[in-house]
Backbone as numpy.savetxt, mean C-alpha at the origin, in Angstrom:
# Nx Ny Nz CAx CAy CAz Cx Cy Cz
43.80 -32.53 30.38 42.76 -31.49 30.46 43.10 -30.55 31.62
42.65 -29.22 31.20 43.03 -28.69 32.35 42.07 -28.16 33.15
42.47 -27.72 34.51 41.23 -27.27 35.66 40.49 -26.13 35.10
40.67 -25.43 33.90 39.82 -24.56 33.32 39.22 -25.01 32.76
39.43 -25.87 32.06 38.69 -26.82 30.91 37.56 -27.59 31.32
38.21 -28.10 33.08 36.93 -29.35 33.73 35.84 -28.13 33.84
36.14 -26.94 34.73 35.27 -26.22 35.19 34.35 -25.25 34.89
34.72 -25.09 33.27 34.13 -24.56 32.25 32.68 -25.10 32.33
31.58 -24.70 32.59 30.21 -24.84 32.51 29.89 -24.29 31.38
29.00 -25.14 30.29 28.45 -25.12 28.85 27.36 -23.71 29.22
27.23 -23.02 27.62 26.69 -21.49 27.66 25.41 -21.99 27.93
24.43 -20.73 28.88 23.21 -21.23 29.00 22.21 -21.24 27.55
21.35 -22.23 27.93 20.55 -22.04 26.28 20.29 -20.84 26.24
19.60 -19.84 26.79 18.60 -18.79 26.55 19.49 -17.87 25.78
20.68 -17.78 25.98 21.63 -17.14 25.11 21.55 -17.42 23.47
21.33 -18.88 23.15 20.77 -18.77 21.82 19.88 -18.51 21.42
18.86 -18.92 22.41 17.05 -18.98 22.15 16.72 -17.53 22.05
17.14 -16.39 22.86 16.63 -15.27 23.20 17.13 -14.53 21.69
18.31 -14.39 20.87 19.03 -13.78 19.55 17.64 -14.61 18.21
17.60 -16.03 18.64 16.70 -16.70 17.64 15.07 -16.29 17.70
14.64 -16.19 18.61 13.07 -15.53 18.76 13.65 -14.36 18.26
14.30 -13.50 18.37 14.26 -12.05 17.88 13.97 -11.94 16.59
14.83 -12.90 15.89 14.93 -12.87 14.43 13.57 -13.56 14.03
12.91 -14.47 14.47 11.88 -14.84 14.34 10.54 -13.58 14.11
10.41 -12.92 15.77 9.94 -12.01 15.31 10.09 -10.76 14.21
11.27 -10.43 14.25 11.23 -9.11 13.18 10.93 -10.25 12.02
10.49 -11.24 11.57 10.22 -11.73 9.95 9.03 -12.15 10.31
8.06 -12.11 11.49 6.97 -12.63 11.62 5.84 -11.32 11.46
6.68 -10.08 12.29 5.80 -8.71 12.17 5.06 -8.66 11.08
5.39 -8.28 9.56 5.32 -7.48 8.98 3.82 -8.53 8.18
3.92 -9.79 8.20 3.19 -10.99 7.62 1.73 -10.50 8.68
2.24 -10.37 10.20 1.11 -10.83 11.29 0.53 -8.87 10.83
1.15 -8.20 10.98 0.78 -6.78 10.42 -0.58 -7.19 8.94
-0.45 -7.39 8.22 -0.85 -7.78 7.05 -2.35 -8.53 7.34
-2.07 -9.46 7.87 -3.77 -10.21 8.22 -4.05 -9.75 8.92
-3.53 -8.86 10.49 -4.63 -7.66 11.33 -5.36 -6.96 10.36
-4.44 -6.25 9.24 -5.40 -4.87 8.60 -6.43 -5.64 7.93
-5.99 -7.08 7.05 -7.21 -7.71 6.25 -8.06 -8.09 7.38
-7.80 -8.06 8.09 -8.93 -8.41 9.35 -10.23 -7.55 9.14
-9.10 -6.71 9.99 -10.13 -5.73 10.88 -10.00 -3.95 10.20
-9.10 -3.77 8.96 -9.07 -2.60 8.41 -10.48 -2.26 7.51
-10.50 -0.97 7.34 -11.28 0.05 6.65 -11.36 -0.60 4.78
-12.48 -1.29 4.51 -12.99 -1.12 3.02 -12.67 -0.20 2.46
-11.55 -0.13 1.23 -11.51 1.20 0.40 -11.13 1.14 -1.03
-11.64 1.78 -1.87 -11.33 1.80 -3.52 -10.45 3.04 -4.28
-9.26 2.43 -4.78 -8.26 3.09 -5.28 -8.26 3.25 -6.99
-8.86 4.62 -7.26 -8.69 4.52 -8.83 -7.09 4.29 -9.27
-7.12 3.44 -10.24 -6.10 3.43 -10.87 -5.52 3.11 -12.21
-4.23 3.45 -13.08 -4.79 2.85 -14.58 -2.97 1.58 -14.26
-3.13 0.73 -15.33 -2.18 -0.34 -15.22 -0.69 0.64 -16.08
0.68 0.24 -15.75 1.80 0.57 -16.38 2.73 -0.18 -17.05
2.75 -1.64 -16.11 3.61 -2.42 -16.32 3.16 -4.01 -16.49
2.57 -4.30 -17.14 1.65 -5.78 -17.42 2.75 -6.96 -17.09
3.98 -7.30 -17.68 4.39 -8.60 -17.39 6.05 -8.63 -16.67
5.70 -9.48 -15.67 7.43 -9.89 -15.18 7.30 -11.03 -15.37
8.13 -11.77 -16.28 8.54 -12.82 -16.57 9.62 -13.95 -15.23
9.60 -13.12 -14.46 10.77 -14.25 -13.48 9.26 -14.33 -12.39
8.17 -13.64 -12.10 7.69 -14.14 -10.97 6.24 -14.12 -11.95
5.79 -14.82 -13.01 4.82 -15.33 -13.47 3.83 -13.85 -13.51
2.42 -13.85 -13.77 1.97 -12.59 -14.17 1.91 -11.40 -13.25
2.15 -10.65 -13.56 2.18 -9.37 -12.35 1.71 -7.88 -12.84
1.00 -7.02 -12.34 0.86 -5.92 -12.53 1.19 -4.42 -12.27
2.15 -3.77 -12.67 2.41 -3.02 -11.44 1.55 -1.72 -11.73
0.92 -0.86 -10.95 -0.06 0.09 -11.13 0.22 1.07 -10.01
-0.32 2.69 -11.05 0.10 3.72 -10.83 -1.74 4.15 -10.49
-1.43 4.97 -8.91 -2.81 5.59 -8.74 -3.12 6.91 -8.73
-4.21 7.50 -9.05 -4.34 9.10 -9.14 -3.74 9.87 -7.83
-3.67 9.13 -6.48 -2.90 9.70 -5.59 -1.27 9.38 -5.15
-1.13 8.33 -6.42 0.34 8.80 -6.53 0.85 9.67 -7.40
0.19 10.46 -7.24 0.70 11.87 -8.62 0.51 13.23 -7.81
2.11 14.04 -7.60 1.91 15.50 -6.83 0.89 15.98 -7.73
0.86 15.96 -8.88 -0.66 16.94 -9.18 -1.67 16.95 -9.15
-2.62 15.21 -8.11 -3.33 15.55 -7.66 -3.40 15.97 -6.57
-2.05 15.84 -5.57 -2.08 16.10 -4.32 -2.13 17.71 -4.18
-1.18 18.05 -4.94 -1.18 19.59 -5.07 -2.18 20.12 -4.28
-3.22 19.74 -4.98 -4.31 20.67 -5.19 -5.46 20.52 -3.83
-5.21 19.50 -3.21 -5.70 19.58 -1.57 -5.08 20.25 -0.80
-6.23 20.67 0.56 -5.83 21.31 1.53 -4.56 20.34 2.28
-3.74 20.88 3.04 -2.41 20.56 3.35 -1.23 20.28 2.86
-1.48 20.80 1.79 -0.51 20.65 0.89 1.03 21.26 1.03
0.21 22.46 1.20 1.28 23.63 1.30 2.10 23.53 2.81
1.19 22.85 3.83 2.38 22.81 4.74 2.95 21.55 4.72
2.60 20.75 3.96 4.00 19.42 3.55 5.20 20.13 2.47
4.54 20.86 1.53 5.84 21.11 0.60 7.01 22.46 1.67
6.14 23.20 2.39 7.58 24.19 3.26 8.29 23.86 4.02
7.88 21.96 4.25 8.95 21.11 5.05 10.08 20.04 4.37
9.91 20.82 3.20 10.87 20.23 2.19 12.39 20.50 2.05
13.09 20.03 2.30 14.46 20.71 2.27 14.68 21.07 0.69
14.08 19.94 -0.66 14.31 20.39 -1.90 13.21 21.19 -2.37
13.38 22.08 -2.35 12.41 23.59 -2.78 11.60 23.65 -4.42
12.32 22.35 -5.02 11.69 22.04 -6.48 9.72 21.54 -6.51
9.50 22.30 -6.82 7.95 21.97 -6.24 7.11 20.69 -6.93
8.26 19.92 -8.01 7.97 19.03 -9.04 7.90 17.64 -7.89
8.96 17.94 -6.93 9.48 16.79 -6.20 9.78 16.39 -4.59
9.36 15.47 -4.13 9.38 15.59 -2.76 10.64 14.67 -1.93
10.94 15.33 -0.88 12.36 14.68 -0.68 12.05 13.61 -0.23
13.18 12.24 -1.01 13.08 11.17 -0.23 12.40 10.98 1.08
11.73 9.59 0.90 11.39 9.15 2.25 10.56 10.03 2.99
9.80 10.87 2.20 9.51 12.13 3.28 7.44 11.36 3.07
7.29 10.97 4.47 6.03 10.49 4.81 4.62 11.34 4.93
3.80 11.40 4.21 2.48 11.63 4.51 1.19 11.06 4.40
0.11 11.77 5.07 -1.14 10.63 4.92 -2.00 11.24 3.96
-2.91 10.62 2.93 -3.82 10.76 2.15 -5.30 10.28 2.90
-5.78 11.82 2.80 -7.30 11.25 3.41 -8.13 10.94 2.30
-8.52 9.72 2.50 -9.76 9.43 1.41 -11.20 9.29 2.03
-12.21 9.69 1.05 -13.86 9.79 1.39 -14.65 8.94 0.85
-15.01 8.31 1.02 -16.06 7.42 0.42 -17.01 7.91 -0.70
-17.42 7.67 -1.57 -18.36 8.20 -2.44 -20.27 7.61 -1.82
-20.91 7.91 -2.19 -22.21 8.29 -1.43 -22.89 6.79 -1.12
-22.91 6.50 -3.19 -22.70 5.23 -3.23 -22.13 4.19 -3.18
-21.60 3.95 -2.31 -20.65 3.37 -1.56 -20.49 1.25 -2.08
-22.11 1.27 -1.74 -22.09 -0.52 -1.84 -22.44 -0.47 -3.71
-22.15 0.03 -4.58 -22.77 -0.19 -5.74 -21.15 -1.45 -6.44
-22.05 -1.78 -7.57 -20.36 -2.72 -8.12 -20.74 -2.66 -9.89
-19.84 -2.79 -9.90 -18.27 -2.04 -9.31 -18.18 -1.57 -8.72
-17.66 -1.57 -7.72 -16.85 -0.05 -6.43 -16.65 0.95 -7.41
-16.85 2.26 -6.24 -16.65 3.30 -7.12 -15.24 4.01 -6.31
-14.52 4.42 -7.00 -13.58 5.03 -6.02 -13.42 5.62 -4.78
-12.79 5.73 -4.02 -12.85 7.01 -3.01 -11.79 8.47 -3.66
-12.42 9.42 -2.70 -11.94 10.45 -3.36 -11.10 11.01 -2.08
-9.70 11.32 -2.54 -8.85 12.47 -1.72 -9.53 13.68 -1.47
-9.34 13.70 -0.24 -9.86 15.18 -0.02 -9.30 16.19 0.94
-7.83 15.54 1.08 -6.68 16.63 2.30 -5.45 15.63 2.15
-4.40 16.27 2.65 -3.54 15.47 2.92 -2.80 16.24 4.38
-2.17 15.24 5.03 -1.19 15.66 6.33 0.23 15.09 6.30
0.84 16.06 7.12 2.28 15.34 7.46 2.35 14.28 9.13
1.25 14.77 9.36 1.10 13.09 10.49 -0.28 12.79 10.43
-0.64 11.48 11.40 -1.88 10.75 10.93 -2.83 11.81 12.18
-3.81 11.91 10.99 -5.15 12.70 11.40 -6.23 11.56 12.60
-6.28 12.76 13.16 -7.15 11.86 14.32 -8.63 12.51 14.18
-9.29 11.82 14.83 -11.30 12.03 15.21 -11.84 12.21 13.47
-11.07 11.87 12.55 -11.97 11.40 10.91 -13.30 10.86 11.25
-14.01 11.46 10.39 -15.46 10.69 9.94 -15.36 9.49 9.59
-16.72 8.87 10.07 -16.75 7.65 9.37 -16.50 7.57 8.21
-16.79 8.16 7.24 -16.38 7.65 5.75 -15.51 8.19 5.40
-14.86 8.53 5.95 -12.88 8.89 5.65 -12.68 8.00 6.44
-11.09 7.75 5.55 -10.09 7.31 6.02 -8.35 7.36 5.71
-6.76 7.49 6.35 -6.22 8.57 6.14 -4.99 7.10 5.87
-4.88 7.08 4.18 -3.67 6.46 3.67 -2.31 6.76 3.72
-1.06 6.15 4.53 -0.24 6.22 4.53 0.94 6.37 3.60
1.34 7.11 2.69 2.29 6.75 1.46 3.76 7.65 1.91
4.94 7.42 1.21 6.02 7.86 0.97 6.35 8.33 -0.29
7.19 9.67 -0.27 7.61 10.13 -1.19 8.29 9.64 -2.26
8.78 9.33 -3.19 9.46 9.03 -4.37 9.90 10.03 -5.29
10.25 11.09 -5.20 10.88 11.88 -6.22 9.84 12.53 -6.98
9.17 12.29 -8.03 7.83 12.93 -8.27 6.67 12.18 -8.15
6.24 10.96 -7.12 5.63 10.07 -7.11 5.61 9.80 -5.29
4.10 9.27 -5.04 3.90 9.25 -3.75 3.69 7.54 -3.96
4.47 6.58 -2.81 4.33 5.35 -2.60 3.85 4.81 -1.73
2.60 3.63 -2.00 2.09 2.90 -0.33 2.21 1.72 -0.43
3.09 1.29 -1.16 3.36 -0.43 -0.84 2.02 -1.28 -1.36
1.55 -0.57 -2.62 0.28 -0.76 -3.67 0.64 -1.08 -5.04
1.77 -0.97 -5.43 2.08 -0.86 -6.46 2.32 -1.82 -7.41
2.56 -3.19 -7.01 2.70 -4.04 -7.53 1.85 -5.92 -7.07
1.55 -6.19 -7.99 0.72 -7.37 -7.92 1.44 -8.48 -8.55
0.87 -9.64 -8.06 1.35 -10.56 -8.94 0.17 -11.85 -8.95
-0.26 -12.74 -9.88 -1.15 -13.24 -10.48 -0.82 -14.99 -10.82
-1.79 -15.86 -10.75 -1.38 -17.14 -11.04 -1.22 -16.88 -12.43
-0.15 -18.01 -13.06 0.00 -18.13 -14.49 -1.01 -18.38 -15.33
-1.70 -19.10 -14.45 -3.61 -20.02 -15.09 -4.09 -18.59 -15.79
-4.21 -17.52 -14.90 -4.82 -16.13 -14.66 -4.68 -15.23 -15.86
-3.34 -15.10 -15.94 -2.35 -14.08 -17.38 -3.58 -13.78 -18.40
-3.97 -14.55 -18.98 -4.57 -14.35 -20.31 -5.41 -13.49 -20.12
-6.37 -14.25 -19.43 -7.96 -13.67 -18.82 -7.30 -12.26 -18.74
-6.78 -11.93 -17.91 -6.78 -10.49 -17.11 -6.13 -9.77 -17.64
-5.04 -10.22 -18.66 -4.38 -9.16 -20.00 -5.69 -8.93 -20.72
-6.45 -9.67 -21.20 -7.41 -9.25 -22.38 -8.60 -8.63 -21.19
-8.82 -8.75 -20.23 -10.02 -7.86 -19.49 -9.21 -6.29 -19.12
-8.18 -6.45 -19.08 -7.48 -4.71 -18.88 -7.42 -3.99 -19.96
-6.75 -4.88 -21.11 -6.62 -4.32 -22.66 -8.24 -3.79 -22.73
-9.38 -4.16 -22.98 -10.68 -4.44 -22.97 -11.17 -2.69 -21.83
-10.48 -3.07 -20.96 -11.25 -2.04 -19.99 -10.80 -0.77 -20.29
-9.33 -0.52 -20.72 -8.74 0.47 -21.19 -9.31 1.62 -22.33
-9.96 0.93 -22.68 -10.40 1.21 -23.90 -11.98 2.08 -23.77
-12.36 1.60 -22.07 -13.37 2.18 -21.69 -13.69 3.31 -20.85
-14.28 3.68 -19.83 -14.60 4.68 -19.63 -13.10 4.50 -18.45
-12.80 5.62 -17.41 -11.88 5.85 -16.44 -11.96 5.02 -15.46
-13.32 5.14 -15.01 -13.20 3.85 -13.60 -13.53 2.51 -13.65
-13.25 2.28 -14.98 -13.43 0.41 -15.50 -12.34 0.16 -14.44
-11.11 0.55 -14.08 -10.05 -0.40 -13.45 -10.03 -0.02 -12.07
-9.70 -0.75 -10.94 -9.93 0.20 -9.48 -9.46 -1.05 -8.55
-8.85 -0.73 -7.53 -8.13 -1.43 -6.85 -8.82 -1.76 -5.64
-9.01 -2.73 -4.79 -10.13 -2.55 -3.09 -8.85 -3.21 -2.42
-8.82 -2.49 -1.31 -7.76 -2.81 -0.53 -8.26 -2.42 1.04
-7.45 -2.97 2.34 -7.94 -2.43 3.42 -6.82 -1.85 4.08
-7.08 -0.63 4.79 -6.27 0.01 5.53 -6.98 0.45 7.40
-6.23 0.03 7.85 -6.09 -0.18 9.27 -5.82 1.53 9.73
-5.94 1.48 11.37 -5.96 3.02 11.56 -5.01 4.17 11.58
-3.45 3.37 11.34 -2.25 3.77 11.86 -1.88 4.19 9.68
-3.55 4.31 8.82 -2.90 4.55 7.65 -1.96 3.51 6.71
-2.15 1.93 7.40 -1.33 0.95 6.45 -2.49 0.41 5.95
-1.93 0.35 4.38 -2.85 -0.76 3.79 -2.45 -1.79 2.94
-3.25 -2.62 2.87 -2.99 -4.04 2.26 -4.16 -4.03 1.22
-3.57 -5.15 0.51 -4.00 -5.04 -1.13 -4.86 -6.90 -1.09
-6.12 -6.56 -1.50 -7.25 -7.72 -1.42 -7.42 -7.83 -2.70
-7.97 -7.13 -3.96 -8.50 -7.71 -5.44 -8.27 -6.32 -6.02
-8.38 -6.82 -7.22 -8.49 -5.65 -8.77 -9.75 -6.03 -9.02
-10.53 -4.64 -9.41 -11.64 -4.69 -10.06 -11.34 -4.16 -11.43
-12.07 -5.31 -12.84 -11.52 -4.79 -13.81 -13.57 -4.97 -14.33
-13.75 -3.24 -14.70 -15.27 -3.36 -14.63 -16.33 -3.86 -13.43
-16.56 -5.48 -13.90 -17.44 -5.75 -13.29 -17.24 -7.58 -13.34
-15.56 -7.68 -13.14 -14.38 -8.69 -12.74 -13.93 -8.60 -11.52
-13.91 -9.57 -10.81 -13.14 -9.28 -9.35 -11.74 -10.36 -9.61
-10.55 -10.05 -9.37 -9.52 -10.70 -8.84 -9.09 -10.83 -7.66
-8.97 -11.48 -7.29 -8.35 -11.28 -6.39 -6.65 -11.67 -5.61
-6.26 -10.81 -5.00 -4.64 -11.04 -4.92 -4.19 -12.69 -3.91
């Protein structure tokens, strides 16, 4: 053995420990993010109609499209026009990747009735709006090409569940517009998390 070899002192732990908490945290954020907003976030109702009823590799799932993921309802609110002149693609159909804004939503009057009744858009911004009314509140989504995304879009359901809730959507479809509607909570920084589907006067919950 040699005198480098005896005098070699073993690496200190914290050198592993300090790389391993890191990784710990960045996979703990996004979970501990998630039960703050179900905590302590803002009550809110998302009209929406269903697109995609079954994935077969992760048992029943829904994936759903909402009236404020569509530029043509956004269009038509105030702020509109200064999100689309910060567009580098000038196609007014489509918004450039990744390109972030907030959806303010309002509460409707009747607020505690049930079914929930939707909330309604009523502005949009390219950063998060500060001093909102109480019954606003300002949803976070991302662009998609002709489609605005908030990490809402997809559900998934016990297998027990499938039947029931295929034949209560088929069923609701068939009825008036706000038979189907999503309640979810969003926190102040505009993130939200997804709690139940209301189908009528059905609660699921996620």
């Amino acid at each position: 053995m040699t005198q480098n070899e005896e005098t070699r002192s073993p690496l200190p732990l914290w050198r592993f420990a300090v790389p391993l908490l890191l990784q710990i945290g960045l996979v703990l954020v996004p979970p501990a993010q998630s039960v703050y907003t179900h905590i302590t976030g803002k009550t809110v109702i998302l009209q929406t109609i269903p697109v995609d009823p079954y994935d077969p590799l992760r048992g029943y799932s829904q994936t759903l499209s909402y009236d404020i993921s569509r530029l043509e309802t956004l269009k038509k609110l105030p702020g509109w026009q200064e999100i689309s002149k910060q567009q580098k693609n000038k196609n007014v159909d489509y918004l450039d990747s990744e390109t972030e804004l907030y959806v303010v939503l309002e509460s409707p009057p009747d607020g505690a009735k049930q079914p929930p009744l939707a909330w309604k858009p009523v502005k949009v911004s390219s950063s998060s709006p500060t001093s909102l009314p109480a019954n606003q509140i300002a949803l976070k989504g991302k662009g998609a090409a002709n489609m605005i995304r908030y990490g809402l879009e997809t559900y998934y359901f016990p297998e027990s569940q499938q039947q029931e809730i295929n034949q209560a959507i088929m069923q609701a479809q068939r009825g008036q517009k706000q038979s189907l509607v999503v309640e979810i909570k969003v926190n102040k920084g505009g993130y939200g998390v997804p709690v139940s589907l209301w189908v009528r006067d059905r609660n699921y919950r996620f």
